[in-house]
ZAMARGU-4260 file (C-alpha; in steps of 0.2 Angstrom, whole numbers, plus 5000, padded with zeros to 4 digits):
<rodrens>
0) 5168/4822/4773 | 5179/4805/4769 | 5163/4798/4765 | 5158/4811/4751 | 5175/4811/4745
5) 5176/4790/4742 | 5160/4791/4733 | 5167/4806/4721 | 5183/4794/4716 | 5173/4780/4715
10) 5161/4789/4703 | 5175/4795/4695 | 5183/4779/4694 | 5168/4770/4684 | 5166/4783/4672
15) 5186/4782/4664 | 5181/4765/4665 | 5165/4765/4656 | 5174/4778/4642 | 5188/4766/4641
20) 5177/4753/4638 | 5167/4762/4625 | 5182/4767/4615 | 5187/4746/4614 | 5169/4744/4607
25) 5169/4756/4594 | 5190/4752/4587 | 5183/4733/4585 | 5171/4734/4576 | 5179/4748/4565
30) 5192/4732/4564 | 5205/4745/4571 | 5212/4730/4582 | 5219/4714/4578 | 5207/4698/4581
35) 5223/4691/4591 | 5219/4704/4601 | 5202/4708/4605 | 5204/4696/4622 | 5204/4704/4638
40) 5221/4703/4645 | 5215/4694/4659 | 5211/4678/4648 | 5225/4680/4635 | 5234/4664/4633
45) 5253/4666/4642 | 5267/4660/4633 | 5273/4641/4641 | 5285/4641/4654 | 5299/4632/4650
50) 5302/4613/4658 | 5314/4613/4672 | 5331/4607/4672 | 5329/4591/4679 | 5313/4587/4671
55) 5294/4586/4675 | 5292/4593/4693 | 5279/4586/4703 | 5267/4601/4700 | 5268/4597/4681
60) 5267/4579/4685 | 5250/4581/4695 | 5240/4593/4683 | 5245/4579/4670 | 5239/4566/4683
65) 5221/4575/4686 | 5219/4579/4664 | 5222/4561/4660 | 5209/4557/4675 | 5198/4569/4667
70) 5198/4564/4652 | 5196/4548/4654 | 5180/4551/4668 | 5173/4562/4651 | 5174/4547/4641
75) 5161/4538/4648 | 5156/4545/4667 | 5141/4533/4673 | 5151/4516/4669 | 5170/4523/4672
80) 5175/4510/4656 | 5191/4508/4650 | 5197/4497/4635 | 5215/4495/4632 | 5229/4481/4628
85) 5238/4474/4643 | 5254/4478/4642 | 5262/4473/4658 | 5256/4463/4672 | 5265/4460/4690
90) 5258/4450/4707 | 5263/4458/4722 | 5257/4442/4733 | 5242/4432/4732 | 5229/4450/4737
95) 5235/4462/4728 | 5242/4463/4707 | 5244/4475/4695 | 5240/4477/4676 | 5247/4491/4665
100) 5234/4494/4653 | 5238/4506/4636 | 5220/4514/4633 | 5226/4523/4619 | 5241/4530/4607
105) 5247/4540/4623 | 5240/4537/4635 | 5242/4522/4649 | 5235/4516/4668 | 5235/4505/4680
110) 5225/4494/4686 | 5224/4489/4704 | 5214/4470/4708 | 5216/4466/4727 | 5207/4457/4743
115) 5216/4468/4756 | 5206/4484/4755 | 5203/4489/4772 | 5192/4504/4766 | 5176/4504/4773
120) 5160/4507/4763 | 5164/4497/4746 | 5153/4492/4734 | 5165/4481/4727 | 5176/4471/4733
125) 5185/4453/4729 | 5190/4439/4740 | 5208/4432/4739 | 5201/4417/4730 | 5193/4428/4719
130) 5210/4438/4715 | 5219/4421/4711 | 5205/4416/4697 | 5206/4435/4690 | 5226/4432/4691
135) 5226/4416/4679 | 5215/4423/4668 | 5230/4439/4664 | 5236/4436/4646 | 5249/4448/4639
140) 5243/4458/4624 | 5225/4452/4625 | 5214/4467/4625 | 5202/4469/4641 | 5185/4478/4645
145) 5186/4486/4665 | 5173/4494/4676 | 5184/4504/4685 | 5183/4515/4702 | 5194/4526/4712
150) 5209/4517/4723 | 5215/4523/4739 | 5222/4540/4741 | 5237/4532/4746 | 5240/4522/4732
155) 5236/4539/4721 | 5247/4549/4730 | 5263/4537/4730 | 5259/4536/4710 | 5264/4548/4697
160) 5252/4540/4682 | 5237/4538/4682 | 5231/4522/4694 | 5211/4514/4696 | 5205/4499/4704
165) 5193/4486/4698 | 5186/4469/4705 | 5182/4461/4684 | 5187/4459/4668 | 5183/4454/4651
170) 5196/4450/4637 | 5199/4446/4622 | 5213/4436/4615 | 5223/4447/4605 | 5225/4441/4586
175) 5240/4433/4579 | 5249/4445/4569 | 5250/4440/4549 | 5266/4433/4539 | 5266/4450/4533
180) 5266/4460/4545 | 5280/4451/4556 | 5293/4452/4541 | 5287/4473/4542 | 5291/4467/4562
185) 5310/4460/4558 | 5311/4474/4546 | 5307/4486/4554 | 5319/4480/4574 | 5334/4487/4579
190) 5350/4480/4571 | 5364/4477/4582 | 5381/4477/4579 | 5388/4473/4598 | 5394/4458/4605
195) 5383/4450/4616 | 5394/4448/4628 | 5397/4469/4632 | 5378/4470/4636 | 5368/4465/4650
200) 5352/4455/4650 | 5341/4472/4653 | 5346/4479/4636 | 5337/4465/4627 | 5317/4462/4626
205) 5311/4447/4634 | 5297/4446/4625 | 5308/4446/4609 | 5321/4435/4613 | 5308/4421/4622
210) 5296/4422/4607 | 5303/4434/4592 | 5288/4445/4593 | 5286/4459/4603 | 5266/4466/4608
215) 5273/4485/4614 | 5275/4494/4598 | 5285/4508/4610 | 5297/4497/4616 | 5316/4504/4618
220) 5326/4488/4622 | 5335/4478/4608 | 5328/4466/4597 | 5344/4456/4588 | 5340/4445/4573
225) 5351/4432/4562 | 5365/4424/4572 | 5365/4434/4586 | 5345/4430/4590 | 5353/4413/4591
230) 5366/4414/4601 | 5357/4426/4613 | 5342/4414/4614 | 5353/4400/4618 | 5363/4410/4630
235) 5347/4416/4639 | 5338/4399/4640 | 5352/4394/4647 | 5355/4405/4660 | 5335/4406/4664
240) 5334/4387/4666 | 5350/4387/4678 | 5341/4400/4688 | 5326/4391/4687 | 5335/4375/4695
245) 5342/4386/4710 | 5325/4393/4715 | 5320/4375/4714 | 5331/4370/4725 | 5326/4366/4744
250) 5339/4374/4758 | 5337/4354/4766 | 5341/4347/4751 | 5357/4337/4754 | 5360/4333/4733
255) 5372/4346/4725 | 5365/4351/4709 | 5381/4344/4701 | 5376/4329/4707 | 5356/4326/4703
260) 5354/4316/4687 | 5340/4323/4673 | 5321/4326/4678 | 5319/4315/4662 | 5326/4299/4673
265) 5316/4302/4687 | 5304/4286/4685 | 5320/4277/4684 | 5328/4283/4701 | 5311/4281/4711
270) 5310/4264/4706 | 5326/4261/4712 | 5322/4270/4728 | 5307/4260/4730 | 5315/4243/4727
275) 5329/4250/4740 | 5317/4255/4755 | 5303/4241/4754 | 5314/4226/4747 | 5307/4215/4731
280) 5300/4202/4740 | 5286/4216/4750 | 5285/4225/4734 | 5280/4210/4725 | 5268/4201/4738
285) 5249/4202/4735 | 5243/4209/4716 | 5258/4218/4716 | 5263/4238/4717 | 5248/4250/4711
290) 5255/4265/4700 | 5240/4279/4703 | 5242/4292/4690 | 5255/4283/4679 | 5255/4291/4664
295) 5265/4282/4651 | 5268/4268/4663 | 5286/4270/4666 | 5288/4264/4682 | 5280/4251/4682
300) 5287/4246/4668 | 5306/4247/4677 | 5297/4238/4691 | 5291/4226/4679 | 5304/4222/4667
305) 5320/4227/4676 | 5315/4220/4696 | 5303/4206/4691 | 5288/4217/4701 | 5273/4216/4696
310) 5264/4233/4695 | 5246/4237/4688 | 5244/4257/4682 | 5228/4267/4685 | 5227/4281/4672
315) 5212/4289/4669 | 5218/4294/4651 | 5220/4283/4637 | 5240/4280/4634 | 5245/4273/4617
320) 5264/4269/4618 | 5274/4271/4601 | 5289/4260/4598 | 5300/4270/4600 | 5295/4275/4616
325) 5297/4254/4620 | 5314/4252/4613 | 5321/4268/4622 | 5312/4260/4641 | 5320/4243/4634
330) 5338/4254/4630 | 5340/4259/4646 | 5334/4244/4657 | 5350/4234/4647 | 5362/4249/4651
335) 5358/4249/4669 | 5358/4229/4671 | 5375/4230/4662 | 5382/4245/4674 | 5374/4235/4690
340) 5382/4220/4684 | 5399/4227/4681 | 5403/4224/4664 | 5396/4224/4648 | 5392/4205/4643
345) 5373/4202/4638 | 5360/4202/4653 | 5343/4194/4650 | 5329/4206/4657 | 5320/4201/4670
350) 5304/4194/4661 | 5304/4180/4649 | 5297/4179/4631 | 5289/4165/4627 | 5282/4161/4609
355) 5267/4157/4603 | 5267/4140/4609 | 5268/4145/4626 | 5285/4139/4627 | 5301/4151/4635
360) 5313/4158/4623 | 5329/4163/4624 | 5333/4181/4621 | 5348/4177/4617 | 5352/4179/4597
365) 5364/4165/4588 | 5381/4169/4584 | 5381/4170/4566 | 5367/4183/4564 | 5379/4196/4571
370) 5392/4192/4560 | 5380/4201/4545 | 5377/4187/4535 | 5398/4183/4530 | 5407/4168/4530
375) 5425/4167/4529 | 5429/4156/4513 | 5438/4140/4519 | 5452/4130/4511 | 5452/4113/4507
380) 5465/4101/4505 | 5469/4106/4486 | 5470/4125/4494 | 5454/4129/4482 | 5442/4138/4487
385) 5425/4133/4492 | 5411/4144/4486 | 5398/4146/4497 | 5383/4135/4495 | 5362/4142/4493
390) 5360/4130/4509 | 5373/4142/4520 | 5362/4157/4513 | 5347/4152/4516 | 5351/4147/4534
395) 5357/4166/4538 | 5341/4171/4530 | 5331/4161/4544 | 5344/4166/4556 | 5338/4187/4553
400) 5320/4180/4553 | 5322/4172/4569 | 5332/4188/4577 | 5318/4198/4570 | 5304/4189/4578
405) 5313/4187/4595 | 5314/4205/4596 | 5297/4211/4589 | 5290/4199/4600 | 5299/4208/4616
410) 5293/4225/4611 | 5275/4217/4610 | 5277/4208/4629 | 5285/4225/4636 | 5268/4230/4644
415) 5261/4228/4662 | 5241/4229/4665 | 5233/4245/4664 | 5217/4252/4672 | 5207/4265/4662
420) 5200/4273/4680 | 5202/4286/4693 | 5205/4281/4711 | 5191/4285/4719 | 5174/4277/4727
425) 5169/4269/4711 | 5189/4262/4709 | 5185/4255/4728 | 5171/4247/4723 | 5173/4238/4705
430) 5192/4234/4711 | 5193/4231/4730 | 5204/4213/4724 | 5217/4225/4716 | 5216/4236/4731
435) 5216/4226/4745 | 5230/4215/4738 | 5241/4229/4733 | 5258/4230/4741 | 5259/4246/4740
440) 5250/4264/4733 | 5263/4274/4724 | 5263/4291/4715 | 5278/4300/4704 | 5271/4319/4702
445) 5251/4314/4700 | 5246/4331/4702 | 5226/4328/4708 | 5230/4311/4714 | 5241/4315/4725
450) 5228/4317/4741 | 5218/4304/4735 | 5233/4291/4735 | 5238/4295/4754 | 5218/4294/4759
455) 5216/4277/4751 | 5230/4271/4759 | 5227/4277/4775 | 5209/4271/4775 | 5216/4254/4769
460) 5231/4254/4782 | 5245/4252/4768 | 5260/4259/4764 | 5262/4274/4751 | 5276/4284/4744
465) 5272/4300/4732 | 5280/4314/4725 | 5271/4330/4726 | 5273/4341/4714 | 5258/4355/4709
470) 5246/4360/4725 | 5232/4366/4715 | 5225/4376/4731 | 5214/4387/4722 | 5205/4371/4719
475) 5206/4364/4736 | 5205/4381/4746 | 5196/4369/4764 | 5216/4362/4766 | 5221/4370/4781
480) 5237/4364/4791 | 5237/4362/4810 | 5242/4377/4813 | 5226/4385/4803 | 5238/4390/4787
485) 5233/4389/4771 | 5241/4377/4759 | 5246/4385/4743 | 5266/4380/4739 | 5272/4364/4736
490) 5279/4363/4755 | 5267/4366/4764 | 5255/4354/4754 | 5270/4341/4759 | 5267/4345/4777
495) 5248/4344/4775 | 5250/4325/4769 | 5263/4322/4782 | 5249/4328/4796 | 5237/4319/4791
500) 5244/4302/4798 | 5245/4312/4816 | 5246/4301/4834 | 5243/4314/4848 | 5249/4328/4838
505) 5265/4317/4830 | 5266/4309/4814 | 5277/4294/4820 | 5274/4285/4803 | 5276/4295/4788
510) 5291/4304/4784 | 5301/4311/4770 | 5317/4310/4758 | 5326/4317/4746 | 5327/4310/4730
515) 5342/4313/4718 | 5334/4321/4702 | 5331/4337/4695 | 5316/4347/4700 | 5304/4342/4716
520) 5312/4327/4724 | 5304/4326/4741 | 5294/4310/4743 | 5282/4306/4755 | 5278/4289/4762
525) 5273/4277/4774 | 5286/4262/4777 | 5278/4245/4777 | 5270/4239/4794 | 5280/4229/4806
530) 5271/4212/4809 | 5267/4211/4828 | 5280/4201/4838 | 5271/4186/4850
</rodrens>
């Protein structure tokens, strides 16, 4: 009975359904309903709910998250392409960074580039050295071609933009803007009325104020111009090169910042230090001091001209010195002989000029061509005044010539022997007299040089002092330090040098020392042998 009875309404059902339906068909195409509509309510368009109070909620936020991945997958699904402009780039540690990438007008990603992917089952993956030659590649505004693939779920789900990972790159560098269009740039910025002094630092583009141009053409912070760009420029080089100096700075450090003297006088202070710790006499025995990676030859110029040390320089790069750069070196080798010996009379330099006769001659410039070519008139007997004579010219004339000569002729002997080599096999071979008679290997900053100079004079047995400065490890990735750790900073690369003069896990020999001078001051070396009593 129930059964009869369901099939009767269900019969019944389909036929108002079927009329309904019929009726719909006929009034549309009679155009007796609207085109608006003619769509079945169950596919009509609803009216957008309105955004919550406090913004985007995280429903909102994930069905924008999974469009933009959509679209994006659409553009090109085999290769899973992007091309956009960097627009921000950020390094976690050495395995992981991070590039914001803008692939279009409105729409932005990440990029994700790291070694530590513990998932199992990738295609692709990098290594950390890897990640580290991807890093110093980055270049703000350049636009970049990626291949990329999904990241972690982890990394998507603690994410509310859009987020890939990659393993490569390809960039372009981005093209300098015309005249034109930066006037239309410094018309177009944000003028500012404040003092600078009522806003902080985070107001203010970085990009602007370091460079005067700014890459992101939606960027909200400040960008001053006229006297205030001045003012805020100096204010912030200032500040960032203060910071700069604190981070710098080691914890061990006993030198106050207050009391450190100029990186610019760091040849200057070393060659002091040298002369302190080894003595001129050990400095100067054999051929002398050898100055690896020299550069201009500053130091062994002080050695030379200021300590009476003879020093030969082993640069690899061809070095013109200007005068100017002469007279400065000269300036401040007087000044300091003056301050050491506690006055301000005259103090002859430590080398001789000789003429061209081979003869010595005195630095030391007559009286009367400092008085500028005037003589006082004298009286005689009669109280008449006696004019002065063409003789009394002529000899200030050959007095200037003289100072002249004296002088270009010091400027002209202010050198010390160069080599045009690296120190390396060759070096040992074509210049083992130089080698095996140096005093001493020394290094200020010599970036590459610096394990070189402490293997030569190790394998020699002589004494060395360097000051480290750049590790270059992504170059060097076999250091390893006793304790298996890599050596990628500046102390740990001193630590490496340190262990590689080790006596039953000790090094006995070779310490370290602070030096008094701006920016890294820590010099490694190996004092000079004790001779063997009996």
């Amino acid at each position: 009975m129930s059964a009869s009875l369901d099939k009767a309404m269900a019969m019944m059902l389909y036929e108002t359904t079927f009329t309904a339906f019929s009726d719909i068909c006929v009034k549309r195409k009679s155009g007796q309903i609207p085109l608006e509509n003619q769509v079945h309510h169950k596919h009509r368009r609803r009216p957008p709910l309105p955004p919550p109070p406090n913004g985007r909620n995280k429903i909102m936020l994930a069905k924008e998250h999974d469009q933009d991945r959509t679209h994006l997958q659409q553009q090109d699904p085999p290769c899973r392409q992007l091309i956009g402009q960097i627009v921000h780039a950020r390094k976690c540690y050495k395995r992981l960074f991070f590039l914001d990438v803008r692939v279009s007008e409105h729409h932005k990603c990440t990029v994700l580039f790291r070694s530590d992917d513990s998932r199992d089952q990738l295609s692709q993956w990098l290594s950390d050295a890897e990640v580290a030659a991807l890093w110093r590649r980055v270049r703000h505004g350049d636009t970049i071609t990626i291949q990329v693939f999904d990241p972690s779920e982890e990394e998507i789900a603690k994410r509310d933009h859009l987020v890939y990972q990659a393993t490569d790159f390809n960039h372009q560098a981005a093209t300098p803007p015309s005249r034109s269009e930066l006037d239309n740039l410094k018309d177009d910025v944000e003028l500012v009325s404040k003092s600078v002094s009522s806003v902080s630092w985070e107001d203010y583009c970085k990009f602007w104020i370091s460079s005067h141009k700014c890459l992101k053409k939606d960027c909200r912070k400040r960008h001053p111009t006229g006297e205030e760009y001045v003012s805020v420029q100096a204010m912030w080089v200032k500040e960032r090169i203060q910071a700069r100096q604190e981070r710098s700075r080691i914890s061990d450090d006993p030198h106050a910042m207050s009391s450190k003297v100029p990186h610019s006088q760091r040849a200057l202070i070393f060659s002091q230090w040298l002369v302190k710790v080894f003595g001129k006499d050990y400095l100067n025995s054999g051929s002398g001091v050898l100055d690896v990676a020299g550069g201009k030859g500053e130091i062994s110029l002080f050695l030379t001209h200021m300590f009476g040390i003879r020093s030969t320089v082993v640069e690899p790069n061809v070095r013109r010195d200007t005068p100017y750069q002469r007279r400065h070196l000269m300036d401040v080798i007087q000044k300091q002989q003056k301050l050491e010996a506690g006055g301000d009379k005259e103090v002859p330099m430590s080398s001789t000029c000789t003429d061209h006769g081979g003869g010595q001659v005195s630095r030391t410039i007559p009286e009367d061509a400092h008085d500028g070519g005037v003589y006082e008139s004298a009286s005689n007997s009669n109280g008449c005044e006696v004019v002065e004579s063409d003789q009394v010219q002529d000899e200030q004339e050959a007095a200037k010539k003289e100072r002249r000569r004296l002088k270009k002729l010091q400027r002209d002997q202010f050198i010390v022997p160069r080599l045009c080599t690296l120190l390396d096999d060759e070096f040992e071979q074509n210049h083992s007299d130089i080698l095996d008679g140096a005093s001493i290997l020394i290094g200020m900053h010599p970036d590459q040089a610096t394990e070189p100079i402490v293997d030569m004079a190790l394998k020699h047995n002589k004494p060395f002092a360097v000051v480290p400065c750049c590790v270059f490890g992504h170059e060097n990735p076999h250091r390893r330090l006793s304790n298996g750790g890599a050596v990628d900073t500046t102390l740990e690369f001193i630590q490496y040098l340190i262990e590689k003069d080790m006596i039953s896990g000790v090094s006995e020999r070779v310490r370290k020392e602070f030096l008094p001078f701006v920016g890294m001051n820590i010099v490694v070396f190996r004092p000079r042998l004790q001779p063997r009593l009996g």
